[in-house]
Chimera marker file (.cmm) of the C-alpha trace (Angstrom):
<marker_set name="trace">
<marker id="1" x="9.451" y="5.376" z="-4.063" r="1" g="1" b="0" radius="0.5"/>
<marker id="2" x="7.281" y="3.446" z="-6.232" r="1" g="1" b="0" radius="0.5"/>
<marker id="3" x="5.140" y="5.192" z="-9.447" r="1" g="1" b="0" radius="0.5"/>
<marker id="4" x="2.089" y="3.811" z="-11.520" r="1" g="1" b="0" radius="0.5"/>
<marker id="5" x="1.421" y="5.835" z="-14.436" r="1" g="1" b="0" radius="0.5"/>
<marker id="6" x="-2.750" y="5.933" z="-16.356" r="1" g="1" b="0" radius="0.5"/>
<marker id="7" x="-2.936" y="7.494" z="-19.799" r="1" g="1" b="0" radius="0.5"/>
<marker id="8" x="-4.516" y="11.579" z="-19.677" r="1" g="1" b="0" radius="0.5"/>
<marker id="9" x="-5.689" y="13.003" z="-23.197" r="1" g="1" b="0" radius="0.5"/>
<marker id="10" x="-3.227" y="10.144" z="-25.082" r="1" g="1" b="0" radius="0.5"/>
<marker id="11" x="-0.289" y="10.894" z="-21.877" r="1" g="1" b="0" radius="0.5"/>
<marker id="12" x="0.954" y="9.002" z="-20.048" r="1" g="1" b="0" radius="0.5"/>
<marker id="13" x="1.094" y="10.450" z="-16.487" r="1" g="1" b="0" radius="0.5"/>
<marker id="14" x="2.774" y="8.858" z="-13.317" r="1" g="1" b="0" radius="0.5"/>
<marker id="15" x="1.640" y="9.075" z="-10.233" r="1" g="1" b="0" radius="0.5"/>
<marker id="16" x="4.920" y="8.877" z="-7.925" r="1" g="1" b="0" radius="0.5"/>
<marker id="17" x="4.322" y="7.393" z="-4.047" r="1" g="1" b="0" radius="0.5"/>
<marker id="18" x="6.521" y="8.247" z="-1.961" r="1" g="1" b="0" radius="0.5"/>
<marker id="19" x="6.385" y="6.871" z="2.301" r="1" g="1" b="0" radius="0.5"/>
<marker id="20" x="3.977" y="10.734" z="3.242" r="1" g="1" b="0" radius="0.5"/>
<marker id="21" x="1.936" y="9.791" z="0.532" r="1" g="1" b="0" radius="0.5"/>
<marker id="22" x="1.378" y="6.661" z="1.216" r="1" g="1" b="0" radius="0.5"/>
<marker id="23" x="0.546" y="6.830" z="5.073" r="1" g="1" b="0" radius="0.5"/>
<marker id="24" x="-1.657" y="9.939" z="3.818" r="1" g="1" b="0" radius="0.5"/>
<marker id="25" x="-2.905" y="7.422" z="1.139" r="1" g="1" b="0" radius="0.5"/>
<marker id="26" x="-3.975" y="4.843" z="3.903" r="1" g="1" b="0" radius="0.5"/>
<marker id="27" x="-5.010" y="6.983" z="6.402" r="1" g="1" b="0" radius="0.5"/>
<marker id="28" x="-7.883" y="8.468" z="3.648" r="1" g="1" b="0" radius="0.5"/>
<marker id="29" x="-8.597" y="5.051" z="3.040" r="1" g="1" b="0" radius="0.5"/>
<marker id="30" x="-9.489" y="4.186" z="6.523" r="1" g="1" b="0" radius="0.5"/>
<marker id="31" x="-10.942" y="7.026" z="7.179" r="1" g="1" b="0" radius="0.5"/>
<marker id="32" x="-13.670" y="5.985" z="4.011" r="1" g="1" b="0" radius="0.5"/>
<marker id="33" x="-13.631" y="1.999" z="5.287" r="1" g="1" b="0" radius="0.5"/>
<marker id="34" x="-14.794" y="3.635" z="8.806" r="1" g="1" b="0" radius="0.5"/>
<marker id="35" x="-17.678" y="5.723" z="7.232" r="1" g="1" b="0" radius="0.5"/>
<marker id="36" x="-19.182" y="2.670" z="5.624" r="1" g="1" b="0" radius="0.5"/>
<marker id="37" x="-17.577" y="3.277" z="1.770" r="1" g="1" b="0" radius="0.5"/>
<marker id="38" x="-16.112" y="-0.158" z="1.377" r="1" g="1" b="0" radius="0.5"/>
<marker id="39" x="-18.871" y="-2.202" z="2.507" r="1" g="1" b="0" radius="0.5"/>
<marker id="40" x="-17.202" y="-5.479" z="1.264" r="1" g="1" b="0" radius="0.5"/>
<marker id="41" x="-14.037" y="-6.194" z="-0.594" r="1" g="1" b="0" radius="0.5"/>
<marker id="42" x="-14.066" y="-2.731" z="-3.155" r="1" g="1" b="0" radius="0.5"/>
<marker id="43" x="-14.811" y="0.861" z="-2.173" r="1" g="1" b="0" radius="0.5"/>
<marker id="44" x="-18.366" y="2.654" z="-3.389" r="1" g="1" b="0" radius="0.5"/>
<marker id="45" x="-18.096" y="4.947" z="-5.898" r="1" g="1" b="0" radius="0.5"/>
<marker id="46" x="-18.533" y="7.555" z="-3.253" r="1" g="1" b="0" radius="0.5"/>
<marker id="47" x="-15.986" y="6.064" z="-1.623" r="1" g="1" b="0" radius="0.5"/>
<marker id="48" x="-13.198" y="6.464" z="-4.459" r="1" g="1" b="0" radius="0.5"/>
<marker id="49" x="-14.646" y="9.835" z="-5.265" r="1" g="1" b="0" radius="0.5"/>
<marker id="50" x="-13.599" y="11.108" z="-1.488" r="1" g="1" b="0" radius="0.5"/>
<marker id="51" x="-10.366" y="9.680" z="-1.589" r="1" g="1" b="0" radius="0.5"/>
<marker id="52" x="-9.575" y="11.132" z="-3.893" r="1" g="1" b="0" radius="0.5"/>
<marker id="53" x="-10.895" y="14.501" z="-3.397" r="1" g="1" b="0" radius="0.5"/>
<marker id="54" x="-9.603" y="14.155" z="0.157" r="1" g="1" b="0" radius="0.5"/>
<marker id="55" x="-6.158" y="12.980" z="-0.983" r="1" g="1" b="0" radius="0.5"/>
<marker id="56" x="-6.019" y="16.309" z="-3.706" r="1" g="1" b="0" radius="0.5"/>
<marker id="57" x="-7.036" y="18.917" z="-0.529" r="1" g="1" b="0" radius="0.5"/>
<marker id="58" x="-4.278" y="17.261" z="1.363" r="1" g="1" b="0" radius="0.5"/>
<marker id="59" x="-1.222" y="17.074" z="-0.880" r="1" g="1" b="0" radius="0.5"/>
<marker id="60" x="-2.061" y="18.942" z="-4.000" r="1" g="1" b="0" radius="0.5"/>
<marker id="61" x="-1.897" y="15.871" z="-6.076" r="1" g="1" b="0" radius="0.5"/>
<marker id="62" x="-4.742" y="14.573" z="-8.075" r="1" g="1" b="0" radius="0.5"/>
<marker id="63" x="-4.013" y="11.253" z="-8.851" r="1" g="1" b="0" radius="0.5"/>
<marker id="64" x="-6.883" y="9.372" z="-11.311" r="1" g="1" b="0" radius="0.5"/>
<marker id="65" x="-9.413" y="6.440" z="-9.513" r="1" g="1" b="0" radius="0.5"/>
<marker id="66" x="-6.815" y="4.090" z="-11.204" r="1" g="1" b="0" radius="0.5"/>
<marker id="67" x="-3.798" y="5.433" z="-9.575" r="1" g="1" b="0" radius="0.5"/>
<marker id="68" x="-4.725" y="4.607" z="-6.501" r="1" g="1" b="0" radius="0.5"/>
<marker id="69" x="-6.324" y="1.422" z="-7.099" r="1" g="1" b="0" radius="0.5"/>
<marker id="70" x="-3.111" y="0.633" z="-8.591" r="1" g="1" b="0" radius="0.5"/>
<marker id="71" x="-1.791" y="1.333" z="-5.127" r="1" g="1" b="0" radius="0.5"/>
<marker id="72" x="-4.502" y="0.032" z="-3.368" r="1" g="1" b="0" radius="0.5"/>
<marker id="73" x="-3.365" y="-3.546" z="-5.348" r="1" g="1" b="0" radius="0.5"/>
<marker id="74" x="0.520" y="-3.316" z="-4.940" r="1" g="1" b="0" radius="0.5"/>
<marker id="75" x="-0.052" y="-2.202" z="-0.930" r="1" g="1" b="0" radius="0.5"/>
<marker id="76" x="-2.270" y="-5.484" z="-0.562" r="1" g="1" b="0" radius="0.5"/>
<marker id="77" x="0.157" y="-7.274" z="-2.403" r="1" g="1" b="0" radius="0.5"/>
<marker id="78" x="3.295" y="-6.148" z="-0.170" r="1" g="1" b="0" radius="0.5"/>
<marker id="79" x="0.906" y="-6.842" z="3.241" r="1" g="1" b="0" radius="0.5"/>
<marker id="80" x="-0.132" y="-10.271" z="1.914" r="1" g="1" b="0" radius="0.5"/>
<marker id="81" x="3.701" y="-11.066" z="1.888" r="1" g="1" b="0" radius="0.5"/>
<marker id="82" x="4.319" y="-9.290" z="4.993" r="1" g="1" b="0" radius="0.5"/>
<marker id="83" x="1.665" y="-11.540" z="6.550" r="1" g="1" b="0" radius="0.5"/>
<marker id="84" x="3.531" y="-14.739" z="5.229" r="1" g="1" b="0" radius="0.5"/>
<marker id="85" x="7.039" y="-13.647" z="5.902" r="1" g="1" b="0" radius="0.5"/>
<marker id="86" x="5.832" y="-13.287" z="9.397" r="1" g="1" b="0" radius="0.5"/>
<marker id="87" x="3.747" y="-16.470" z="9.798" r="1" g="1" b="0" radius="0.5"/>
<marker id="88" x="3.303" y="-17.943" z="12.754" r="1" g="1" b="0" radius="0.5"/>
<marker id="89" x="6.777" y="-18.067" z="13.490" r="1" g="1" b="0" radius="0.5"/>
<marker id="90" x="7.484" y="-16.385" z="16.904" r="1" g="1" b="0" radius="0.5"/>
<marker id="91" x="11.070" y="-16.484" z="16.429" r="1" g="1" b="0" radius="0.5"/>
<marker id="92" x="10.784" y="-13.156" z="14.438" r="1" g="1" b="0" radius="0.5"/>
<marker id="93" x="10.367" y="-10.186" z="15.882" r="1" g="1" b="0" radius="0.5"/>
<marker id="94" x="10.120" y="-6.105" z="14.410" r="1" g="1" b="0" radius="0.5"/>
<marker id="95" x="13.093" y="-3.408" z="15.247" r="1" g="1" b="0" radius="0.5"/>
<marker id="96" x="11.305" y="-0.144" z="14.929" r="1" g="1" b="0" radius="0.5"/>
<marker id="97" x="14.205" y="1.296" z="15.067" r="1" g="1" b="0" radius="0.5"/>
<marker id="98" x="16.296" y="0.086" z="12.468" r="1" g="1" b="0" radius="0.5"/>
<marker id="99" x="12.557" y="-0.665" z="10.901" r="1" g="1" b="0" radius="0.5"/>
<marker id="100" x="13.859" y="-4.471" z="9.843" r="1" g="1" b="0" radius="0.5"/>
<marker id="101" x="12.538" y="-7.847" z="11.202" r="1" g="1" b="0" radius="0.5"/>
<marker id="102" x="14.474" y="-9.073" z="13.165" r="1" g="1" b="0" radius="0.5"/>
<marker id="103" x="14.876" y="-12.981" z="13.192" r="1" g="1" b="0" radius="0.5"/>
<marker id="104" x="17.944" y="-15.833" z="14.352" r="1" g="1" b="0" radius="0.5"/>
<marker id="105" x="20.472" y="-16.206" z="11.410" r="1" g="1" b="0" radius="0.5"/>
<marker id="106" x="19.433" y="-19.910" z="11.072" r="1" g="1" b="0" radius="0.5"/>
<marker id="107" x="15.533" y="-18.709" z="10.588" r="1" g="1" b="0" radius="0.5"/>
<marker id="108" x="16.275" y="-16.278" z="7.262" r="1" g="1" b="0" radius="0.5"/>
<marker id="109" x="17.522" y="-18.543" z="5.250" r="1" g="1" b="0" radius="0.5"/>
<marker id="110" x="14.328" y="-20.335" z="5.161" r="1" g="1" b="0" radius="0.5"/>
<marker id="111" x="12.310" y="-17.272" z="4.322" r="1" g="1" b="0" radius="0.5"/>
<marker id="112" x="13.909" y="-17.139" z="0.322" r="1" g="1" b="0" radius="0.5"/>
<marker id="113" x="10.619" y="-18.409" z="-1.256" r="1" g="1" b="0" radius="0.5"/>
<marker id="114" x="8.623" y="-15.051" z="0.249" r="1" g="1" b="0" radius="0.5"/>
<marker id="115" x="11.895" y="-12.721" z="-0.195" r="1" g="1" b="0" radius="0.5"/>
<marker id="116" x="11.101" y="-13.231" z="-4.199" r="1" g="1" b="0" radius="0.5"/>
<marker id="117" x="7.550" y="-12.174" z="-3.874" r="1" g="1" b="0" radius="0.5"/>
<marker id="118" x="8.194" y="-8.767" z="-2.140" r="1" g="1" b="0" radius="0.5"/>
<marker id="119" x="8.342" y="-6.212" z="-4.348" r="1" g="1" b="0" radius="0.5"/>
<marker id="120" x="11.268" y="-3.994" z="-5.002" r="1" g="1" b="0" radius="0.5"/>
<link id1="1" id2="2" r="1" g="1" b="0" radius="0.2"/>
<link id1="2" id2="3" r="1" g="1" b="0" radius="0.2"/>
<link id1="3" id2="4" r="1" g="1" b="0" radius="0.2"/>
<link id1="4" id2="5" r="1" g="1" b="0" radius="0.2"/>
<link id1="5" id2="6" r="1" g="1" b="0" radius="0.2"/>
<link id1="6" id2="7" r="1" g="1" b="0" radius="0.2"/>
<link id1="7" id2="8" r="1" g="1" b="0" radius="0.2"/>
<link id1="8" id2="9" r="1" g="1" b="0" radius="0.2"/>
<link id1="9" id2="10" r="1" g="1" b="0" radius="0.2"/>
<link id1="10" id2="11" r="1" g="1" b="0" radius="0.2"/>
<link id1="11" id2="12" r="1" g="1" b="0" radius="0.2"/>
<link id1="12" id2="13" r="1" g="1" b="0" radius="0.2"/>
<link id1="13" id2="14" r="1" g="1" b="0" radius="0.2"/>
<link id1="14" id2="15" r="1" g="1" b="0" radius="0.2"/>
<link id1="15" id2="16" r="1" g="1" b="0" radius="0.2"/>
<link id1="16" id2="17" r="1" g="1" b="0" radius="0.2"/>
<link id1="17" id2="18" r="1" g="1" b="0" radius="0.2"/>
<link id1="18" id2="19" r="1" g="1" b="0" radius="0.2"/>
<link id1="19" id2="20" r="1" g="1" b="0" radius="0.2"/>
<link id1="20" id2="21" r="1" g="1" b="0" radius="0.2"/>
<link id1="21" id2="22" r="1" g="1" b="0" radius="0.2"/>
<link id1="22" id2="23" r="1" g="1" b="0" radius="0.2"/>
<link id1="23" id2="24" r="1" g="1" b="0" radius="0.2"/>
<link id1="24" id2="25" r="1" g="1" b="0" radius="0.2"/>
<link id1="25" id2="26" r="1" g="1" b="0" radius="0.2"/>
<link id1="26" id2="27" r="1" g="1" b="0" radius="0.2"/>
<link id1="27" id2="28" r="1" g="1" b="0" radius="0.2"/>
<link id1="28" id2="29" r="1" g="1" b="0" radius="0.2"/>
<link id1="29" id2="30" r="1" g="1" b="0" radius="0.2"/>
<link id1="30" id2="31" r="1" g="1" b="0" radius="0.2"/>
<link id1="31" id2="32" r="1" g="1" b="0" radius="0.2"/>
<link id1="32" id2="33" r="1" g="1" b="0" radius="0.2"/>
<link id1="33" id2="34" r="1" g="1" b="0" radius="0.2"/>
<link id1="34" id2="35" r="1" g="1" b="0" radius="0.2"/>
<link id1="35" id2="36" r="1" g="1" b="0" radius="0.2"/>
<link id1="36" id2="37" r="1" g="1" b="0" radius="0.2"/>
<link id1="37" id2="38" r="1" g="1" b="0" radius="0.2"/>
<link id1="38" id2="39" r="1" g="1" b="0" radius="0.2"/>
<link id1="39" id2="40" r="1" g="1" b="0" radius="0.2"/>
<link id1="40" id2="41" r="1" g="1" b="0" radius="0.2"/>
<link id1="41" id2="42" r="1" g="1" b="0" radius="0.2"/>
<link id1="42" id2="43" r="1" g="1" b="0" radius="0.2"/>
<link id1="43" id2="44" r="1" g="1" b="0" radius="0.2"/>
<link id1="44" id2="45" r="1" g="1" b="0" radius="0.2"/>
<link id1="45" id2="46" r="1" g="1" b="0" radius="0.2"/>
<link id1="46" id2="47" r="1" g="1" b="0" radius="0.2"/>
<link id1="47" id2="48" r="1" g="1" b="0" radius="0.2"/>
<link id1="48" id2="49" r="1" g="1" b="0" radius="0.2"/>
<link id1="49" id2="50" r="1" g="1" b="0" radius="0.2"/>
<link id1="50" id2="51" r="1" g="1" b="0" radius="0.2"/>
<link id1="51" id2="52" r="1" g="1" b="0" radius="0.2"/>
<link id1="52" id2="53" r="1" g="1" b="0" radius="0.2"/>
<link id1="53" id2="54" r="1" g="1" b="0" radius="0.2"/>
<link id1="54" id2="55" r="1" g="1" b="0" radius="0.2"/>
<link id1="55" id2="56" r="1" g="1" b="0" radius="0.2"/>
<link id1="56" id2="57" r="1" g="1" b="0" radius="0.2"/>
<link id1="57" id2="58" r="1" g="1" b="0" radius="0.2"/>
<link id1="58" id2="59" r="1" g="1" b="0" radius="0.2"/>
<link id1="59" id2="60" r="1" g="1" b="0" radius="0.2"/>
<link id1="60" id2="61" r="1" g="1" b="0" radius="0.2"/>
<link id1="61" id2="62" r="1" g="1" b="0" radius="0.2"/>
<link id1="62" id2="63" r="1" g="1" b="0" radius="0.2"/>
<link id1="63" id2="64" r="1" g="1" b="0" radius="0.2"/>
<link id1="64" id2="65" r="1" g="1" b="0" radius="0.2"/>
<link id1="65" id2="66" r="1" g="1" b="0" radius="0.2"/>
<link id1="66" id2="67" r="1" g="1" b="0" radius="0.2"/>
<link id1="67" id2="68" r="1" g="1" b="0" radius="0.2"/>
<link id1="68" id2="69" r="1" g="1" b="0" radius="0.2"/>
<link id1="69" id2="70" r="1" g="1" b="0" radius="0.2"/>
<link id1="70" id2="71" r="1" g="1" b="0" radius="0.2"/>
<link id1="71" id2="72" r="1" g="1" b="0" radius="0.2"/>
<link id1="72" id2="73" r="1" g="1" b="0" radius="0.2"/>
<link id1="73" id2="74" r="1" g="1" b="0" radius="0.2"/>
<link id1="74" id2="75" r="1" g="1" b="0" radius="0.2"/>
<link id1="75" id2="76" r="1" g="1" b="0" radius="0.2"/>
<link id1="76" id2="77" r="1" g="1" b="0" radius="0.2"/>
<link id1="77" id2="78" r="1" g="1" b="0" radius="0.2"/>
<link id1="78" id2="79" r="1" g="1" b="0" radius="0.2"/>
<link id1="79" id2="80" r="1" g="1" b="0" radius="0.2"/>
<link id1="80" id2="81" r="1" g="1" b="0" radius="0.2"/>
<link id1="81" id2="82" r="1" g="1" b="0" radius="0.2"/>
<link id1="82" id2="83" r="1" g="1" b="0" radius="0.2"/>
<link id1="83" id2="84" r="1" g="1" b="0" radius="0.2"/>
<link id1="84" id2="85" r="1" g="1" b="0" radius="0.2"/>
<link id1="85" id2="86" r="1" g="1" b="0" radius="0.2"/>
<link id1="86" id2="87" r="1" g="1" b="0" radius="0.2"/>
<link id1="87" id2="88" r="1" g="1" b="0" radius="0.2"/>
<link id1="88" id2="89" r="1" g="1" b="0" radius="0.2"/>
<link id1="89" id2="90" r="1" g="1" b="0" radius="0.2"/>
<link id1="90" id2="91" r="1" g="1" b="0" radius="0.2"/>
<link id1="91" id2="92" r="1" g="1" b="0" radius="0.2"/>
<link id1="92" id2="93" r="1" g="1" b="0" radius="0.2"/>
<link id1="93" id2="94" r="1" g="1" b="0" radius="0.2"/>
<link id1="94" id2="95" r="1" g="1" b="0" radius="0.2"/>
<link id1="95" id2="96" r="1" g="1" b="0" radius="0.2"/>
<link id1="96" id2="97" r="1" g="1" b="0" radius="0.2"/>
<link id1="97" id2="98" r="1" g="1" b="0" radius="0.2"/>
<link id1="98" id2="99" r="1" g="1" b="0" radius="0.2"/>
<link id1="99" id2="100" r="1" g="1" b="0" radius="0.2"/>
<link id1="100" id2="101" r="1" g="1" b="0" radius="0.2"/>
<link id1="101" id2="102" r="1" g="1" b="0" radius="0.2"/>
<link id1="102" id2="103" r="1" g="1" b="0" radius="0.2"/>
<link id1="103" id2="104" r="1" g="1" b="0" radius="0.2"/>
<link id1="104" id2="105" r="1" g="1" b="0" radius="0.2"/>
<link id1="105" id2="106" r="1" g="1" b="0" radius="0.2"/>
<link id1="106" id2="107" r="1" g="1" b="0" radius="0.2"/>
<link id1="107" id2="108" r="1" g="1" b="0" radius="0.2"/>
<link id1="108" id2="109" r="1" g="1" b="0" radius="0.2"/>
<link id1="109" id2="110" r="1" g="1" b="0" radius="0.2"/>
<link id1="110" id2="111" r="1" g="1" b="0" radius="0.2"/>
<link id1="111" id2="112" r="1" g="1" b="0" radius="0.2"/>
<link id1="112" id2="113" r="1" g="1" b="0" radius="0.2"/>
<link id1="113" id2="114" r="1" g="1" b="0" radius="0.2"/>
<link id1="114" id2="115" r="1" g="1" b="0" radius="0.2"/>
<link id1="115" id2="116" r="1" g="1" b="0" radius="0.2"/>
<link id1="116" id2="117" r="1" g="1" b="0" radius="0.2"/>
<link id1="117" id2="118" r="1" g="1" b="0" radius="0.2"/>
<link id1="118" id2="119" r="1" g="1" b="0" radius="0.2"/>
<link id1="119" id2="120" r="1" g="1" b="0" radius="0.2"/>
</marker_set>
């Protein structure tokens, strides 16, 4: 579970993500992207303003514009690494069961350099 916390009347406040809230998270997002609310690389205003409005009818949680930038950032952050770890190396493969990569013993060892970028 990760958490990002913004500042409310002098408070800090932390807005906790756990693995519902962030497929619900995504799923908003895509839903806006679809519509036409991120018409380049940042969401309209209108955009932000659903998602979150969306996200609070859904869960109860009403997390601030920066909270889920804040996501927004650290989930492009962990796909950008994903994308590397991955590469174009076809030696690595996904076990949705276990949910791990799955890759020859000789291959990991050569994937340290990405390991430290992946957030814990």
């Amino acid at each position: 579970m990760s958490t990002s916390a913004v500042e409310v009347n002098g408070e800090k406040v932390k807005a906790m993500w756990d693995k519902r809230l962030t497929e619900i998270f995504c799923d908003i997002c895509i839903k806006e992207i679809l519509k036409g609310n991120r018409p380049g690389t940042h969401f309209t205003k209108d955009g932000w303003l659903k998602i979150m409005t969306n996200f609070e009818k859904e869960t109860g949680k009403a997390y601030s514009q920066r909270q889920f930038k804040n996501r927004w950032d650290a989930l492009k952050k962990e796909q950008k690494a994903w994308k590397k770890l991955k590469g174009g190396d076809t030696t690595l493969g996904w076990n949705p069961i276990k949910r791990t990569i799955d890759a020859p013993y000789d291959c990991a060892n050569s994937f340290e350099d990405v390991n430290n970028e992946i957030p814990e």
